[in-house]
CHARMM internal coordinates of N, CA and C (Angstrom, degrees):
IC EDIT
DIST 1 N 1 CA 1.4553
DIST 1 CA 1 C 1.5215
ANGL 1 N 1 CA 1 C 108.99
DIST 1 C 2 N 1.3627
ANGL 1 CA 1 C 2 N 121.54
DIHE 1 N 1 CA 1 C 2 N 124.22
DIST 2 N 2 CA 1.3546
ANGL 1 C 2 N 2 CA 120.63
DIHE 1 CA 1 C 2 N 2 CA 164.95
DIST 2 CA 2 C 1.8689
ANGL 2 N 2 CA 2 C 115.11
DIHE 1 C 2 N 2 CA 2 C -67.25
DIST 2 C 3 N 1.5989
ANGL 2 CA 2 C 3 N 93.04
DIHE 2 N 2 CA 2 C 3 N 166.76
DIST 3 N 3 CA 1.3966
ANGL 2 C 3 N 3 CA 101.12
DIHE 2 CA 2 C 3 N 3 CA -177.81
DIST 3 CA 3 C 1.9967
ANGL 3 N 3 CA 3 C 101.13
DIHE 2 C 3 N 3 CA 3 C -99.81
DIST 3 C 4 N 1.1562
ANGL 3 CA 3 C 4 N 86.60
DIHE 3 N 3 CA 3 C 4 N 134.35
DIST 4 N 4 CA 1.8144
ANGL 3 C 4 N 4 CA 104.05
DIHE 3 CA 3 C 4 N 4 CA 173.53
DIST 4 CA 4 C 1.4220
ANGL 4 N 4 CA 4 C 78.51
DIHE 3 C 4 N 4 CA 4 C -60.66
DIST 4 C 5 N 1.3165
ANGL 4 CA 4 C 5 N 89.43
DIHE 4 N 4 CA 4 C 5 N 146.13
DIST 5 N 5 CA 1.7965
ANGL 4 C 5 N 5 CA 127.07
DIHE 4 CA 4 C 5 N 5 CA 114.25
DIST 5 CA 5 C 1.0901
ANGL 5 N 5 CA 5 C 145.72
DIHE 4 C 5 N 5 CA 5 C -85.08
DIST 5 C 6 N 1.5364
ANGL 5 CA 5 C 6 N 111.71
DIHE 5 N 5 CA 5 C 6 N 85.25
DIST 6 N 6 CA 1.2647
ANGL 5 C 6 N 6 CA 105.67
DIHE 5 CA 5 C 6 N 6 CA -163.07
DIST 6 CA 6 C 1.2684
ANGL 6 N 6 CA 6 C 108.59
DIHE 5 C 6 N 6 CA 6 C -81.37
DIST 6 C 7 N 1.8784
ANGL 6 CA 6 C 7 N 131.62
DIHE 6 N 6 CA 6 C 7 N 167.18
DIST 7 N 7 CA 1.3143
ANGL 6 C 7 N 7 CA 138.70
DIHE 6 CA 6 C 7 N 7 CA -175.27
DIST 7 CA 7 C 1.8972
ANGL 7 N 7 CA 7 C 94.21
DIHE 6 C 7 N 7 CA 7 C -92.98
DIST 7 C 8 N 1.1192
ANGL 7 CA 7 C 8 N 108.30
DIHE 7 N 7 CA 7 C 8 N 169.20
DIST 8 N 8 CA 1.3755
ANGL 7 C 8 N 8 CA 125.21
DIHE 7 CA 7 C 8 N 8 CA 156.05
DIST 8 CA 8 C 1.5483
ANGL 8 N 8 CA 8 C 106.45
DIHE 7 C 8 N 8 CA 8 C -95.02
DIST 8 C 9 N 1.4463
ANGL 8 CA 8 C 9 N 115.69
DIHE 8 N 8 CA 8 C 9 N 151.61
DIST 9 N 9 CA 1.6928
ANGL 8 C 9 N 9 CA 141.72
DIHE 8 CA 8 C 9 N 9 CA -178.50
DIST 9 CA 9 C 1.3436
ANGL 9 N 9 CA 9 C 89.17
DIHE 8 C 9 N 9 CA 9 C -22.59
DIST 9 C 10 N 1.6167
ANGL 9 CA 9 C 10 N 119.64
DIHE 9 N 9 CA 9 C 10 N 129.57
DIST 10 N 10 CA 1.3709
ANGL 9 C 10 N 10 CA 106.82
DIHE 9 CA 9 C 10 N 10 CA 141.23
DIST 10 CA 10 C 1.6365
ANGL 10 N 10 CA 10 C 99.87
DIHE 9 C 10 N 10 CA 10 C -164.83
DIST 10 C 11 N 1.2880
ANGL 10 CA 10 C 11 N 124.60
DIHE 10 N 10 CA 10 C 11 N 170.19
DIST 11 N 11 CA 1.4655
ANGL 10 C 11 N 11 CA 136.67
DIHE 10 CA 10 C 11 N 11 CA -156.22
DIST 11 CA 11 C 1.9953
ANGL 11 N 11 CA 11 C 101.17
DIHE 10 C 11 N 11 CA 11 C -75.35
DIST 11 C 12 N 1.6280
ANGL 11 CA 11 C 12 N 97.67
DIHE 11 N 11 CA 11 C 12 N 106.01
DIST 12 N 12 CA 1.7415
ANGL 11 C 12 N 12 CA 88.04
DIHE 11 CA 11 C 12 N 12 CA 172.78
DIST 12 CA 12 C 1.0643
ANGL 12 N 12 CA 12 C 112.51
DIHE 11 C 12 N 12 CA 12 C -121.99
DIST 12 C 13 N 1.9283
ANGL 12 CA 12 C 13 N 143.38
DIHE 12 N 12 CA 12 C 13 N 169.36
DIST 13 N 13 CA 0.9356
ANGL 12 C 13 N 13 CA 121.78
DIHE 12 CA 12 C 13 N 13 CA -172.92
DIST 13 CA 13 C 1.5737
ANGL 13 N 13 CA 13 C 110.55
DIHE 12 C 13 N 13 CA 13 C -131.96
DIST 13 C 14 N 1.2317
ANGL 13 CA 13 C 14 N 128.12
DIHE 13 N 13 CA 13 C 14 N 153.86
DIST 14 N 14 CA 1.5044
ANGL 13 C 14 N 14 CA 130.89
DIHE 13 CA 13 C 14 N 14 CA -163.87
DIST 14 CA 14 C 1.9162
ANGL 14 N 14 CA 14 C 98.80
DIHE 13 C 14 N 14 CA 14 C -127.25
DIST 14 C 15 N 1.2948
ANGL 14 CA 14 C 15 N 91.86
DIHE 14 N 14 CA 14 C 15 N 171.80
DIST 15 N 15 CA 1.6893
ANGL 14 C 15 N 15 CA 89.04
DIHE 14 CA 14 C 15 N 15 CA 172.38
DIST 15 CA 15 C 1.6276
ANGL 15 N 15 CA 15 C 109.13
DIHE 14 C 15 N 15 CA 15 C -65.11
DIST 15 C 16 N 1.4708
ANGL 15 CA 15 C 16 N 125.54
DIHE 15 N 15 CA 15 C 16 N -17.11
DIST 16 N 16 CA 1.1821
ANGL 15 C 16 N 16 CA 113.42
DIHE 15 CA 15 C 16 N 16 CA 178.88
DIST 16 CA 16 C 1.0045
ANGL 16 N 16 CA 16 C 105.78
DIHE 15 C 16 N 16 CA 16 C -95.33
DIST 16 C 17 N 1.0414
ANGL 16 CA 16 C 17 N 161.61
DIHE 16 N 16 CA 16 C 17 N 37.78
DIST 17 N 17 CA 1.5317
ANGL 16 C 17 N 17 CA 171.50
DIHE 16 CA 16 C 17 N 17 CA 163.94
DIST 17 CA 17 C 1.3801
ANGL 17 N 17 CA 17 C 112.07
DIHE 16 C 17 N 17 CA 17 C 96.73
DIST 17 C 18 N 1.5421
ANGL 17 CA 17 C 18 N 123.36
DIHE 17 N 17 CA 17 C 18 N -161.89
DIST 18 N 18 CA 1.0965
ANGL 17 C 18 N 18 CA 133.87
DIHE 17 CA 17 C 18 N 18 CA 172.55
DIST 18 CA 18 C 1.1543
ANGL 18 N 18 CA 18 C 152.45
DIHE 17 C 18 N 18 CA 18 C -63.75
DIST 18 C 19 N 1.5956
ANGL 18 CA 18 C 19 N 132.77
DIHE 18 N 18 CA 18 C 19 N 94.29
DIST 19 N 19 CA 1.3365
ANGL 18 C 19 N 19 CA 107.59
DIHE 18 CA 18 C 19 N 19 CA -154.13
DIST 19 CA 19 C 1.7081
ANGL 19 N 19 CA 19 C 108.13
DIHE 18 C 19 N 19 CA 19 C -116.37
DIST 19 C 20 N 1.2427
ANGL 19 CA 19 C 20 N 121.94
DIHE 19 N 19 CA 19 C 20 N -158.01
DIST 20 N 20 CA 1.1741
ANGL 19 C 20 N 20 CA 128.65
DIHE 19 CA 19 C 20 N 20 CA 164.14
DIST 20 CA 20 C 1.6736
ANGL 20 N 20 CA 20 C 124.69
DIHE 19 C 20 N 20 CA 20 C -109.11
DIST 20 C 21 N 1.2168
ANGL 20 CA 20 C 21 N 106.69
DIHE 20 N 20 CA 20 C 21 N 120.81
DIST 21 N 21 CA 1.3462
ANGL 20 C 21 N 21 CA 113.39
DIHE 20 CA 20 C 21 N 21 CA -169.90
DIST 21 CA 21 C 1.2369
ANGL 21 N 21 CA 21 C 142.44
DIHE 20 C 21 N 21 CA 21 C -155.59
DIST 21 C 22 N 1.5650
ANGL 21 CA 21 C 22 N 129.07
DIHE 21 N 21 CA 21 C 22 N -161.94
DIST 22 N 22 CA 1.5866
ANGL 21 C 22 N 22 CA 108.32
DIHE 21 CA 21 C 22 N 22 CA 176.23
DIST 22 CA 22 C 1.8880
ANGL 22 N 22 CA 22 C 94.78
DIHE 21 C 22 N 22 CA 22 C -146.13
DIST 22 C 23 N 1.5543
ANGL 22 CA 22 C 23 N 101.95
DIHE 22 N 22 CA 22 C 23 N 150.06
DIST 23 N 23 CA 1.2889
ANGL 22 C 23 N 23 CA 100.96
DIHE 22 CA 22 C 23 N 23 CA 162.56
DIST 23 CA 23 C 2.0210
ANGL 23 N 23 CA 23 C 113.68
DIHE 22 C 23 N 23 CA 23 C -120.66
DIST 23 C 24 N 1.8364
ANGL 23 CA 23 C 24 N 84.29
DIHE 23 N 23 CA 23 C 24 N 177.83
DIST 24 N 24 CA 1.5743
ANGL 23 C 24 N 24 CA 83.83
DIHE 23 CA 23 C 24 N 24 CA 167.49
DIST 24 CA 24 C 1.5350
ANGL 24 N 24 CA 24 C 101.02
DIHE 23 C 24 N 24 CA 24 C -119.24
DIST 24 C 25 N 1.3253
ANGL 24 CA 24 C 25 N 100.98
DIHE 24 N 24 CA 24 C 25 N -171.49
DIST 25 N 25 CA 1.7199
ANGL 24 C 25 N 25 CA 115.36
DIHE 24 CA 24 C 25 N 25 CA -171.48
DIST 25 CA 25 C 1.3329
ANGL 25 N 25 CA 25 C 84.03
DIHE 24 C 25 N 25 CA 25 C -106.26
DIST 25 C 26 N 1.8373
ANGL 25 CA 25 C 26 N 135.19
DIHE 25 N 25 CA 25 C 26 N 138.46
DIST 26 N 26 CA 0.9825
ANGL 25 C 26 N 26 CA 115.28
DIHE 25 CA 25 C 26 N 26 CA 136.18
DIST 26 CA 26 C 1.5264
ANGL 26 N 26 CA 26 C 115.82
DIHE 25 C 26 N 26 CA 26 C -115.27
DIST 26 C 27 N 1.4223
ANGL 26 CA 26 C 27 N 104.22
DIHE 26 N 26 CA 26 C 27 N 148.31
DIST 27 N 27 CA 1.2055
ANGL 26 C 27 N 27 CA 134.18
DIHE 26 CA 26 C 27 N 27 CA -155.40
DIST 27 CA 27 C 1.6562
ANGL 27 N 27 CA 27 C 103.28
DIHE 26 C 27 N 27 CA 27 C -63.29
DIST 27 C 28 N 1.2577
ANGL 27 CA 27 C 28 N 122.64
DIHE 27 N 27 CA 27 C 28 N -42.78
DIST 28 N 28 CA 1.4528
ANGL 27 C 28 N 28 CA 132.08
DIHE 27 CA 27 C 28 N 28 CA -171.32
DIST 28 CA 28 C 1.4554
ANGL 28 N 28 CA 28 C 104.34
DIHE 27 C 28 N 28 CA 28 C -100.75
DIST 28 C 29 N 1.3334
ANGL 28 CA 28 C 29 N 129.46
DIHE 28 N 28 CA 28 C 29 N 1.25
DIST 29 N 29 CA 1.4008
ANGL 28 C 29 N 29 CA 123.55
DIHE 28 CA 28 C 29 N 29 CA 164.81
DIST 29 CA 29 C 1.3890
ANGL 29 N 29 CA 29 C 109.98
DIHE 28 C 29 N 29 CA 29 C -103.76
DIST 29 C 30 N 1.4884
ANGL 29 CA 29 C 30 N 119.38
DIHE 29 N 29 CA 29 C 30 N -44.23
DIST 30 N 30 CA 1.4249
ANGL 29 C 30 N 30 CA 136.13
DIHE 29 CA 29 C 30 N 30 CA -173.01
DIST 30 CA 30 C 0.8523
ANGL 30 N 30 CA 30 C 132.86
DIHE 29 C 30 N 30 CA 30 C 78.05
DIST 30 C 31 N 1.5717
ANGL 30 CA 30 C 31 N 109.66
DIHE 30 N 30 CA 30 C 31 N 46.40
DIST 31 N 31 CA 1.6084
ANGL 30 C 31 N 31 CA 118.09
DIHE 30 CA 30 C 31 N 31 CA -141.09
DIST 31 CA 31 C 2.0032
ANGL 31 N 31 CA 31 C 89.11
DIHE 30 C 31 N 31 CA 31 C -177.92
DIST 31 C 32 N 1.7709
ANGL 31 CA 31 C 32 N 89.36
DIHE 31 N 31 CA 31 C 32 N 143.52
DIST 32 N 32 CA 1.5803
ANGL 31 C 32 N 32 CA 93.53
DIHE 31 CA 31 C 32 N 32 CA -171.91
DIST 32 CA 32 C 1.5890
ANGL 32 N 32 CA 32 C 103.81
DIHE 31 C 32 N 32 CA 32 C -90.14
DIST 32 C 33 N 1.0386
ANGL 32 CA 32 C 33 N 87.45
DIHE 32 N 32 CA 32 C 33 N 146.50
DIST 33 N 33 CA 2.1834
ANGL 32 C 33 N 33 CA 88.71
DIHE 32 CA 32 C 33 N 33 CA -173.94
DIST 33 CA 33 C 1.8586
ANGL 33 N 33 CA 33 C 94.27
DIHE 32 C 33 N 33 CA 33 C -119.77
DIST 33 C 34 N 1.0568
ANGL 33 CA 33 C 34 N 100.99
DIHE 33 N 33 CA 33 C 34 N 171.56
DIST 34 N 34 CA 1.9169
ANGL 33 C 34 N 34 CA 112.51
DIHE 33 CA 33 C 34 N 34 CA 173.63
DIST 34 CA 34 C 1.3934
ANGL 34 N 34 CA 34 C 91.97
DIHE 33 C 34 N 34 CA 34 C -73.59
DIST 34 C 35 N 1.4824
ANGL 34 CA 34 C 35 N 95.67
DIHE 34 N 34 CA 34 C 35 N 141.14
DIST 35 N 35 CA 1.7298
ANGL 34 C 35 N 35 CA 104.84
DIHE 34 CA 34 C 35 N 35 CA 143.77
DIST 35 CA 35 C 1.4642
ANGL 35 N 35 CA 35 C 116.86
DIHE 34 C 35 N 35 CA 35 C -149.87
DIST 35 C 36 N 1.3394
ANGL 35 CA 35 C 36 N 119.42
DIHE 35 N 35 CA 35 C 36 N 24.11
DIST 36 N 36 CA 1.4225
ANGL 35 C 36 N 36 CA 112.89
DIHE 35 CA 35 C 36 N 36 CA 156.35
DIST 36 CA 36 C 2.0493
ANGL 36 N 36 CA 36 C 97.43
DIHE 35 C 36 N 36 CA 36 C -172.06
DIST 36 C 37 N 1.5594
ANGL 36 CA 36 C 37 N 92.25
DIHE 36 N 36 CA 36 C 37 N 143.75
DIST 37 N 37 CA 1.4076
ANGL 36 C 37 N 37 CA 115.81
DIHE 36 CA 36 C 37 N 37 CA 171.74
DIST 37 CA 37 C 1.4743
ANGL 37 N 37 CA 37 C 108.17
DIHE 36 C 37 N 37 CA 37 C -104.44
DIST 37 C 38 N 1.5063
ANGL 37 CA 37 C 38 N 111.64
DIHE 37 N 37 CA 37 C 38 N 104.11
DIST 38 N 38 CA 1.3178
ANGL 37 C 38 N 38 CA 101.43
DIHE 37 CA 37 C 38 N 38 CA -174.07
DIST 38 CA 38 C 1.6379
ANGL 38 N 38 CA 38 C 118.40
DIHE 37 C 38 N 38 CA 38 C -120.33
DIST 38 C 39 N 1.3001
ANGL 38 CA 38 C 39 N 86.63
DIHE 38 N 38 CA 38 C 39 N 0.72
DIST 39 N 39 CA 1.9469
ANGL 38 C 39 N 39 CA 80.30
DIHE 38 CA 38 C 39 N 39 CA 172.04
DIST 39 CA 39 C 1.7671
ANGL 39 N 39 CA 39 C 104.01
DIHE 38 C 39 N 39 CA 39 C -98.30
DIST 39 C 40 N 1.5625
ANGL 39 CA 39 C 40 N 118.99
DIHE 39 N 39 CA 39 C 40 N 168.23
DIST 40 N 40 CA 1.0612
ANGL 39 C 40 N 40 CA 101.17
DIHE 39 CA 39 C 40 N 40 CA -172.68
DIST 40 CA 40 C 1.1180
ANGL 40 N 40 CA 40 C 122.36
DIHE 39 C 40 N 40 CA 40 C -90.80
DIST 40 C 41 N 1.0959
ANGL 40 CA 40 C 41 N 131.96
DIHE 40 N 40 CA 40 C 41 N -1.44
DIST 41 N 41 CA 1.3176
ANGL 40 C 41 N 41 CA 144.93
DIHE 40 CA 40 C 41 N 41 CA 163.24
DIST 41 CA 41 C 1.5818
ANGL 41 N 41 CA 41 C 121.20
DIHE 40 C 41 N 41 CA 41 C -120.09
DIST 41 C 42 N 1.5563
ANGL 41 CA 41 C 42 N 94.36
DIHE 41 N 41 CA 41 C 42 N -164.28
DIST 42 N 42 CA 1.9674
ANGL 41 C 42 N 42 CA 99.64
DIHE 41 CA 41 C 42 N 42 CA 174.39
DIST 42 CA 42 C 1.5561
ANGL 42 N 42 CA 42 C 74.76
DIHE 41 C 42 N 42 CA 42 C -135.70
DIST 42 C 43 N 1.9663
ANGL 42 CA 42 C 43 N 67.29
DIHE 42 N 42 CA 42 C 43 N 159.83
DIST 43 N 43 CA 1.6755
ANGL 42 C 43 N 43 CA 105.22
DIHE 42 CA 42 C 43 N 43 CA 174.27
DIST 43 CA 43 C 0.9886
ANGL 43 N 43 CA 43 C 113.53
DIHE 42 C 43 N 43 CA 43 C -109.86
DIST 43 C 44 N 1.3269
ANGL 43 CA 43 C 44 N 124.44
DIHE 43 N 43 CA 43 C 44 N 152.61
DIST 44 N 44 CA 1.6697
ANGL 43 C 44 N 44 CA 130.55
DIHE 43 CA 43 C 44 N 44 CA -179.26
DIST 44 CA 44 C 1.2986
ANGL 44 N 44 CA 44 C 102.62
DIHE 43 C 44 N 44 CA 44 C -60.01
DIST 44 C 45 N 1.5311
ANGL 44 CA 44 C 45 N 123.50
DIHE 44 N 44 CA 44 C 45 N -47.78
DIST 45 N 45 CA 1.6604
ANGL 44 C 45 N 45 CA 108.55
DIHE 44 CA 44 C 45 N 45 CA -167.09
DIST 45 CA 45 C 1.3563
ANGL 45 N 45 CA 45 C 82.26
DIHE 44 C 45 N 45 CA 45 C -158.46
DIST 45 C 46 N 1.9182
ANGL 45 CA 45 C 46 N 81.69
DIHE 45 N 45 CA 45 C 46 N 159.38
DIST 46 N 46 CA 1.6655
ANGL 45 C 46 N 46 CA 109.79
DIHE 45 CA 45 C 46 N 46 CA -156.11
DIST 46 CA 46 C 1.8464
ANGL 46 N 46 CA 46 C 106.07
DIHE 45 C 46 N 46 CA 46 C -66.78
DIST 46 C 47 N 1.1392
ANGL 46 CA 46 C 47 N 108.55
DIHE 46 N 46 CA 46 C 47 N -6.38
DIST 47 N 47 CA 1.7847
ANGL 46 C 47 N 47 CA 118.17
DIHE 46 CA 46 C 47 N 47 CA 167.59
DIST 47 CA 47 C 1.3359
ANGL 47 N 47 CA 47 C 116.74
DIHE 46 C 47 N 47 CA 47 C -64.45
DIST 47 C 48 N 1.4047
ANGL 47 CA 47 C 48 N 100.98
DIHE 47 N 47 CA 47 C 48 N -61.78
DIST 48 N 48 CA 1.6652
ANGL 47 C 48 N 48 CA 101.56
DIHE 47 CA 47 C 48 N 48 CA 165.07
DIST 48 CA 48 C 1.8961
ANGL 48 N 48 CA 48 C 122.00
DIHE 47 C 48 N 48 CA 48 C -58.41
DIST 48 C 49 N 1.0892
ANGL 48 CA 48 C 49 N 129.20
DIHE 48 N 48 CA 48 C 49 N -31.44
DIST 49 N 49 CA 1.2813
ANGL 48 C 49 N 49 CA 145.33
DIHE 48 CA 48 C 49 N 49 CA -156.00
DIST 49 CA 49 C 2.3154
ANGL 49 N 49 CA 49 C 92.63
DIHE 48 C 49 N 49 CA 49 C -87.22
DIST 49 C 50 N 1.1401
ANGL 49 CA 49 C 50 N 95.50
DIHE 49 N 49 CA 49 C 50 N -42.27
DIST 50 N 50 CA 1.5173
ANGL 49 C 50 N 50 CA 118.87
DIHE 49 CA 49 C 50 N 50 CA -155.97
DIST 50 CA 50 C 1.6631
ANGL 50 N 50 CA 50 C 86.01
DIHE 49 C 50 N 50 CA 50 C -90.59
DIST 50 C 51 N 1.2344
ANGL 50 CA 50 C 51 N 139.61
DIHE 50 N 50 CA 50 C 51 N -17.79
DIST 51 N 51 CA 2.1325
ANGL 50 C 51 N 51 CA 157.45
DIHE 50 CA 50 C 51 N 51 CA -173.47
DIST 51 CA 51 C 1.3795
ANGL 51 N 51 CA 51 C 69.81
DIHE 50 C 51 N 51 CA 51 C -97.04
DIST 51 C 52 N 1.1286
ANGL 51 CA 51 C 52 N 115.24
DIHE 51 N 51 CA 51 C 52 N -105.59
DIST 52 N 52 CA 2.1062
ANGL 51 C 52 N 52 CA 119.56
DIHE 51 CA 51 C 52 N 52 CA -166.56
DIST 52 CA 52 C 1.2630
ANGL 52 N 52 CA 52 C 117.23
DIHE 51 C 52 N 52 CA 52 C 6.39
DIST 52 C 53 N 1.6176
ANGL 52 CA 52 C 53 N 101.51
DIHE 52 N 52 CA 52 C 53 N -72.53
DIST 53 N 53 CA 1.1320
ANGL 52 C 53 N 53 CA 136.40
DIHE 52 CA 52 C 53 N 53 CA -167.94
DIST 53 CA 53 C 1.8331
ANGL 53 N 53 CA 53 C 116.74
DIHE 52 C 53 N 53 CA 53 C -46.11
DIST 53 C 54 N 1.1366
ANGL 53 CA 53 C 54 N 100.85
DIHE 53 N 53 CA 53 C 54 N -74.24
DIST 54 N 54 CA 1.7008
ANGL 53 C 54 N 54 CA 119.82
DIHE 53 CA 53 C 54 N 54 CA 153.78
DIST 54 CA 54 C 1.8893
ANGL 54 N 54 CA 54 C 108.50
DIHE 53 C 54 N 54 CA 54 C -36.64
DIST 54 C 55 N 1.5101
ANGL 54 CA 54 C 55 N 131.92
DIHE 54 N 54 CA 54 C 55 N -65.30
DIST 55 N 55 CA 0.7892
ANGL 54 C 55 N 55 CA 123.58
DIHE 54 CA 54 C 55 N 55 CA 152.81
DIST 55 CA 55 C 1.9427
ANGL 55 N 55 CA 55 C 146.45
DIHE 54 C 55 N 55 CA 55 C -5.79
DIST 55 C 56 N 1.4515
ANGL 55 CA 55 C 56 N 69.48
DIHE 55 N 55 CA 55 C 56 N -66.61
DIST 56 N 56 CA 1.7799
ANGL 55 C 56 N 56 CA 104.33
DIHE 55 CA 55 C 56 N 56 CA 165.45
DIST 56 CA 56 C 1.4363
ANGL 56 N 56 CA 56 C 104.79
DIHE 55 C 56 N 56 CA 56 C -50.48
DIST 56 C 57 N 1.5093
ANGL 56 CA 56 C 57 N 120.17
DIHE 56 N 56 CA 56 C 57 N -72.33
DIST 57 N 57 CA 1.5596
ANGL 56 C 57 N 57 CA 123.69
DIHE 56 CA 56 C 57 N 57 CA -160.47
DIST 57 CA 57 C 1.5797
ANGL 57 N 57 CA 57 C 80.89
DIHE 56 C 57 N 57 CA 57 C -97.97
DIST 57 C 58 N 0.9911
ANGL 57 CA 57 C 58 N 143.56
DIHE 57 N 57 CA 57 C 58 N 57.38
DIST 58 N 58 CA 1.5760
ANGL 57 C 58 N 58 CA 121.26
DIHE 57 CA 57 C 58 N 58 CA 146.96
DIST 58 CA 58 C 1.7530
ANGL 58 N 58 CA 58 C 105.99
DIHE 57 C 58 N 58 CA 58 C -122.38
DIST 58 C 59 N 1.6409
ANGL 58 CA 58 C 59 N 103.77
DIHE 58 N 58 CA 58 C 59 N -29.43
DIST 59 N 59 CA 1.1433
ANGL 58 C 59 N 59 CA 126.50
DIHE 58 CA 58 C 59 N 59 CA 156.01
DIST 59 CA 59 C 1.7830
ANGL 59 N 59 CA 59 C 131.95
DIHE 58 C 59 N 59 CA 59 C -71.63
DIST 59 C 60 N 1.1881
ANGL 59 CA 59 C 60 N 101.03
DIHE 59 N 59 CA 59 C 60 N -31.40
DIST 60 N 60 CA 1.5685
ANGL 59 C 60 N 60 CA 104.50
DIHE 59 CA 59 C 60 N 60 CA -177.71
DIST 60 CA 60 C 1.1951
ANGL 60 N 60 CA 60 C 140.77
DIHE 59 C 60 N 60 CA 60 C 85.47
DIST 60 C 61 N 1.6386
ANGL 60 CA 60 C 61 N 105.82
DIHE 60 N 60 CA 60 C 61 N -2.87
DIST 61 N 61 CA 1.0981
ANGL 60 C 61 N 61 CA 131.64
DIHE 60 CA 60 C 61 N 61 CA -178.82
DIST 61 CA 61 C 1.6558
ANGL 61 N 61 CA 61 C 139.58
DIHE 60 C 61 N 61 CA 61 C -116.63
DIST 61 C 62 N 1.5055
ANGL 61 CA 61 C 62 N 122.11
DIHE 61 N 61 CA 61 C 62 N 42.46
DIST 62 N 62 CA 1.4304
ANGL 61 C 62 N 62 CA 119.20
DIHE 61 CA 61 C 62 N 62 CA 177.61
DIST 62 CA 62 C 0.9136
ANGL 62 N 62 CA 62 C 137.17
DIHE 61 C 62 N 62 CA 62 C -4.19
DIST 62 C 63 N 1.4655
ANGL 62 CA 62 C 63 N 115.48
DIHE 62 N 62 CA 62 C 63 N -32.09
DIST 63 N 63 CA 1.4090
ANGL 62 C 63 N 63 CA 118.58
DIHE 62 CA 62 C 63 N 63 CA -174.86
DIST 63 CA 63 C 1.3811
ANGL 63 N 63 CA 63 C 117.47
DIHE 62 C 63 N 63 CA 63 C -100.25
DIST 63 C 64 N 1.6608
ANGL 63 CA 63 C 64 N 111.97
DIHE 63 N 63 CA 63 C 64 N 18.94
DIST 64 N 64 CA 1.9567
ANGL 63 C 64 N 64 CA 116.05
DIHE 63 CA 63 C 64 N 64 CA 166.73
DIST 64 CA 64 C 1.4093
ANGL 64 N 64 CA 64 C 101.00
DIHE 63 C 64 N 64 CA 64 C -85.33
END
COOR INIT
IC SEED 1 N 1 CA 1 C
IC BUILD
């Protein structure tokens, strides 16, 4: 099994809107896929999601 690459926090978007999250690289697609939903919700638009986000690292804490 290879090792992910995972991304650090950043604003992605799903059919339910925008959330906060991280991906990996996979190696045999070549292309970054999701691998974690970490805010608790979605945002209507990537402005609000991209406010969060900043939040997050201005605070230090992902998990508020």
């Amino acid at each position: 099994m290879e090792a992910y690459q995972i991304s650090p926090f950043k604003v992605l978007r799903s059919n339910a809107g925008y959330y906060i999250g991280r991906t990996y690289f996979d190696v045999e697609l070549e292309a970054d896929l999701p691998w974690s939903r970490d805010s608790y919700g979605y945002y209507a638009t990537k402005e609000e999601a991209t406010k969060a986000l900043q939040w997050w690292k201005d605070n230090d804490d992902p998990s508020a």
